[in-house]
PLY file of the C-alpha trace (Angstrom):
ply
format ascii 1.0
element vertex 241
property float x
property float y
property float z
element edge 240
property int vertex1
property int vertex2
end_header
-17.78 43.89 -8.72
-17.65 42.29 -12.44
-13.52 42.34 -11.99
-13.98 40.36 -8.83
-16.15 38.25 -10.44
-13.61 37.19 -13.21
-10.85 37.17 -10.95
-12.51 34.42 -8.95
-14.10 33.03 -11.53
-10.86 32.32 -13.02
-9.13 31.29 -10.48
-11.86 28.83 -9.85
-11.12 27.62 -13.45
-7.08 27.36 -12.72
-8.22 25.38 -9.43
-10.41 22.77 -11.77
-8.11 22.46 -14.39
-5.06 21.55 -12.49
-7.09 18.89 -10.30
-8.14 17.37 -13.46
-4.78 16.91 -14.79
-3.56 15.55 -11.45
-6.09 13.30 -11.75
-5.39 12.11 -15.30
-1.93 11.66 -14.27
-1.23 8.05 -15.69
-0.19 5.04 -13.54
2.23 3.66 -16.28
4.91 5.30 -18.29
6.74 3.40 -20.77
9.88 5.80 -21.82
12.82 2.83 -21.65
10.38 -0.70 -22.53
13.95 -2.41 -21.92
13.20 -2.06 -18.00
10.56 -4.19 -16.92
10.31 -2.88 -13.31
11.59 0.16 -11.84
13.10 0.57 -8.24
12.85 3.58 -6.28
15.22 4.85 -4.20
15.22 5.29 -0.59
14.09 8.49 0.80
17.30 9.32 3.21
16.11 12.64 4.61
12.90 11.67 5.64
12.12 11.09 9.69
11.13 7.18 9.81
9.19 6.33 13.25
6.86 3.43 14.57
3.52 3.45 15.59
2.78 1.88 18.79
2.73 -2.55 18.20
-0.18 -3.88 17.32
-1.68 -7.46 18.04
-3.60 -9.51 15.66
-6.11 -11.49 17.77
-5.17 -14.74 18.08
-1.77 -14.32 17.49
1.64 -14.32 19.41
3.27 -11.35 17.13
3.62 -7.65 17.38
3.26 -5.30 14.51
4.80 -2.55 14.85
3.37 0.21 11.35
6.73 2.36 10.49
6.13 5.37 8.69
7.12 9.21 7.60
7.41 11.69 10.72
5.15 14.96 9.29
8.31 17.47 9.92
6.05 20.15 9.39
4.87 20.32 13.04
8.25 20.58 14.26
8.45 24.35 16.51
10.45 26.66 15.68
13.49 25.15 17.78
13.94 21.82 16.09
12.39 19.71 19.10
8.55 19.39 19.49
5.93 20.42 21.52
4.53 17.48 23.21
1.83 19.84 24.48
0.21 20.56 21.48
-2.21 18.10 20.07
-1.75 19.02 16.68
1.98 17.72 17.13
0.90 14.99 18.66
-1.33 13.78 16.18
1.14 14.27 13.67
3.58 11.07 15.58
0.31 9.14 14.36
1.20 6.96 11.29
-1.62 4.29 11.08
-4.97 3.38 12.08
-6.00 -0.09 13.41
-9.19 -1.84 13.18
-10.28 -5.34 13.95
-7.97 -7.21 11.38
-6.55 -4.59 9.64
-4.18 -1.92 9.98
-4.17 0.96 7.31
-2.08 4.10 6.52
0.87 5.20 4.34
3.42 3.03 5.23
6.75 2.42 4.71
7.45 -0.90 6.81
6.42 -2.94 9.28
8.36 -4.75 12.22
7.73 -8.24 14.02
8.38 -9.27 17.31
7.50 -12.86 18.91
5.62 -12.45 21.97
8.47 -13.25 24.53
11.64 -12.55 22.63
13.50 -9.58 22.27
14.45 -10.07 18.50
12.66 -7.68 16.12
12.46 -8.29 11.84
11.55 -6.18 9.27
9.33 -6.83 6.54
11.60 -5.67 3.63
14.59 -3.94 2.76
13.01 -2.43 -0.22
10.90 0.91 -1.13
7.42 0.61 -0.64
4.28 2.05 0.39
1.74 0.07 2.19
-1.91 0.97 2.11
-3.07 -2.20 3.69
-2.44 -4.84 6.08
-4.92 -7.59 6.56
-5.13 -10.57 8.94
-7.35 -13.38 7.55
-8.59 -14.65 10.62
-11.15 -16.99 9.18
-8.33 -18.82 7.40
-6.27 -19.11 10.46
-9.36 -20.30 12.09
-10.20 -22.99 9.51
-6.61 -24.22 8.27
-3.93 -23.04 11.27
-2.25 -20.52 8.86
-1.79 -17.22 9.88
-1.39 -15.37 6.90
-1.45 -11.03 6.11
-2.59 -9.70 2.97
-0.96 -6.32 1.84
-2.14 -3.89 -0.63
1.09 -1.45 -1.63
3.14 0.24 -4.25
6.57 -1.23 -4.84
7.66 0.30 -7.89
7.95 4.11 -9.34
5.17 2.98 -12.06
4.76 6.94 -13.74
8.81 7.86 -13.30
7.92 10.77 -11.18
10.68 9.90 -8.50
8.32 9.66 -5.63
6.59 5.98 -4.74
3.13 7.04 -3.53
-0.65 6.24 -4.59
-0.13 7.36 -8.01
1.65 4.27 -8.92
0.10 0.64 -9.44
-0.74 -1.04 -6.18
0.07 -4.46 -5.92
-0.59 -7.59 -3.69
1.67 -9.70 -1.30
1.02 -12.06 1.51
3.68 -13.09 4.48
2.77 -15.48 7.37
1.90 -13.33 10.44
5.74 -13.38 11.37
6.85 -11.05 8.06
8.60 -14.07 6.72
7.58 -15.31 3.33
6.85 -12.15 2.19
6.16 -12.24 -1.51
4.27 -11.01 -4.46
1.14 -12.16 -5.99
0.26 -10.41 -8.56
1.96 -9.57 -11.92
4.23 -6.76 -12.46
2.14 -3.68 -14.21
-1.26 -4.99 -13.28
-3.22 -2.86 -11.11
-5.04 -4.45 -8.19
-8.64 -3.66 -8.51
-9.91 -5.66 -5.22
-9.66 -8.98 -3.18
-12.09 -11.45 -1.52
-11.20 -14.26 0.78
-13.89 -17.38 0.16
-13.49 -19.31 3.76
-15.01 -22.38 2.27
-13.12 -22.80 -0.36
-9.99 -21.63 1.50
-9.19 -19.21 -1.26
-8.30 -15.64 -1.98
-9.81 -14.18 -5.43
-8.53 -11.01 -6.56
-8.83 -8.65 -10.32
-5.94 -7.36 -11.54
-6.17 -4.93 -14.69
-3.43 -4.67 -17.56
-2.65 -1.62 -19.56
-3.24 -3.69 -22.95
-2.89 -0.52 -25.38
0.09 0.91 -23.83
-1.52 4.39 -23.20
-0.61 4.98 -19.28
-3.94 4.90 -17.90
-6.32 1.87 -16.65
-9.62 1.96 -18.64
-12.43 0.16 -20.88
-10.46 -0.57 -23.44
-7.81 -2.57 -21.26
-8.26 -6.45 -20.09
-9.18 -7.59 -16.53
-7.46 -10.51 -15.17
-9.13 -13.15 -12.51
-7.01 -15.03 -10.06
-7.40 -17.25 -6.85
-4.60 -18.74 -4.52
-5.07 -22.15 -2.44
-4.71 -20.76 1.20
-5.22 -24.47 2.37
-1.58 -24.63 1.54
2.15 -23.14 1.77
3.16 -22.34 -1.43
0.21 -19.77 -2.32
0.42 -20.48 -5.90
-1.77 -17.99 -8.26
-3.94 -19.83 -10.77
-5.66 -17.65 -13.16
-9.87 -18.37 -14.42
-11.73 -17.05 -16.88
-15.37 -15.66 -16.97
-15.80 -14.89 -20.45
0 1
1 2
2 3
3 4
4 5
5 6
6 7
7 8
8 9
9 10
10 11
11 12
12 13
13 14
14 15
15 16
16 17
17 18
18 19
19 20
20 21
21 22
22 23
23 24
24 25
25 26
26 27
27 28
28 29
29 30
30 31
31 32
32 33
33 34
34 35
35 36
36 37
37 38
38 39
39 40
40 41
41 42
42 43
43 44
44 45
45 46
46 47
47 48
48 49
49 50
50 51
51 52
52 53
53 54
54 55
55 56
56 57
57 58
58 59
59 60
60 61
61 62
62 63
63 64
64 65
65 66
66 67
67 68
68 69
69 70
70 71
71 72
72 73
73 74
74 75
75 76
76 77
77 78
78 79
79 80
80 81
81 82
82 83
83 84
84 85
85 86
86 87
87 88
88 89
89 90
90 91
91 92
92 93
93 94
94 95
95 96
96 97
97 98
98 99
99 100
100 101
101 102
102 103
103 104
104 105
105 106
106 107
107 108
108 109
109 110
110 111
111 112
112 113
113 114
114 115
115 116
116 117
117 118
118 119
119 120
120 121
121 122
122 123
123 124
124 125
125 126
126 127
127 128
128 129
129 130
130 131
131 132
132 133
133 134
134 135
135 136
136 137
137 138
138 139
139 140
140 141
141 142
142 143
143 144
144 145
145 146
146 147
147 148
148 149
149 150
150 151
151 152
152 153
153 154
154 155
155 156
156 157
157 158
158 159
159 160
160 161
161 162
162 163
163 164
164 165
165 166
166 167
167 168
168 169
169 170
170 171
171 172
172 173
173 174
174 175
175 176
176 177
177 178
178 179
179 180
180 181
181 182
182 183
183 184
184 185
185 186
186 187
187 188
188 189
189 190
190 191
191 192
192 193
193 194
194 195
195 196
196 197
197 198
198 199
199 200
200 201
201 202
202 203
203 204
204 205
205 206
206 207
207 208
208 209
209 210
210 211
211 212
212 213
213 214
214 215
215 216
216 217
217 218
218 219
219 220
220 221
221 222
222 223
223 224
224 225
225 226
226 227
227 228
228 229
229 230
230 231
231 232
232 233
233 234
234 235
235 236
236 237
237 238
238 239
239 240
């Protein structure tokens, strides 16, 4: 009974120690300082489908969230089962809810209600977390803008773009056009706030000041607001202190 006791109690102890250095896993690696931003490469053998569209209300577009296929629910012939829920579930790349679509993402695609012509978002790696239609702005100023939370670059060097790497922030109209980043390369995105009477989105970014891979205390928080009022979503920068 004791040597069952120390088996498991070790293994326990294995179990805990690797979780907590996956957790401390840092965000940042700085092994080549010449390169200021590193691209990942596409993942080629990796199943790519869409999720069914989706429409922000309001709006005369179609999303359409493109994502990994899980392969591991494929049967034992190489087809699937379209019987089995579990398979069926596994097709599901996204979740929707009023606003906002969220998941792992790789893409999205755009469609005009009543053409046939479908865009894509980017060309490049990334993961998307987030997808958010700010409705309030659209309902106040006309613009129909989407707010994206996502990882674009391979911030640790582990070869794999995923939620271990700094998440950043972009806006496109509700088309995908205009896509572009707003907020510095190597800052974390902490959160985001839209302020509908002031027609602006505030958002905290946090810099690795000391170099050491990891967000913390000893690091400096940045404050910044676009003007949604107009087209050119320029990020000013305020301090608090």
């Amino acid at each position: 009974m004791k040597g069952l006791l120390k088996i498991v109690s070790c293994s326990i102890f294995v179990l805990l120690m690797s979780c907590k250095k996956e957790t401390e896993m840092p965000k940042v690696i700085y092994e080549n300082p010449s390169k200021t931003a590193v691209q990942p490469k596409m993942d080629t053998t990796k199943i790519v489908v869409a999720d069914l569209p989706v429409q922000m209300q309001g709006t005369n577009v179609l999303l359409f969230p493109v994502g990994d296929l899980n392969v591991a629910e494929r049967n034992s012939k190489g087809g699937y089962d379209s019987s089995s829920a579990v398979n069926k579930q596994s097709f599901k790349i996204s979740n929707y809810s009023e606003n906002e679509i969220t998941g792992y993402l790789r893409n999205v695609k755009f469609q005009q209600i009543g053409t046939d012509s479908i865009k894509t978002l980017t060309d490049k790696p990334v993961l998307i977390q987030s997808v958010t239609y700010l409705k309030t702005i659209a309902d106040k100023t006309k613009q129909q803008i989407l707010v994206y939370m996502l990882a674009d670059m391979d911030t640790n060097k582990d070869n794999a773009l995923d939620t271990n790497d700094i998440q950043s922030l972009y806006l496109s109209d509700i088309s995908g056009t205009h896509f572009t980043k707003v907020s510095a390369d190597f800052q974390e995105v902490i959160d985001w706030n839209v302020i509908e009477s002031k027609c602006r989105l505030y958002f905290r970014t946090i810099e690795d000041a000391n170099k050491n891979g990891a967000f913390d205390k000893n690091d400096i928080v940045h404050y910044h607001f676009i003007d949604l009022s107009g087209k050119d979503w320029k990020v000013s920068d305020y301090n608090l202190n």
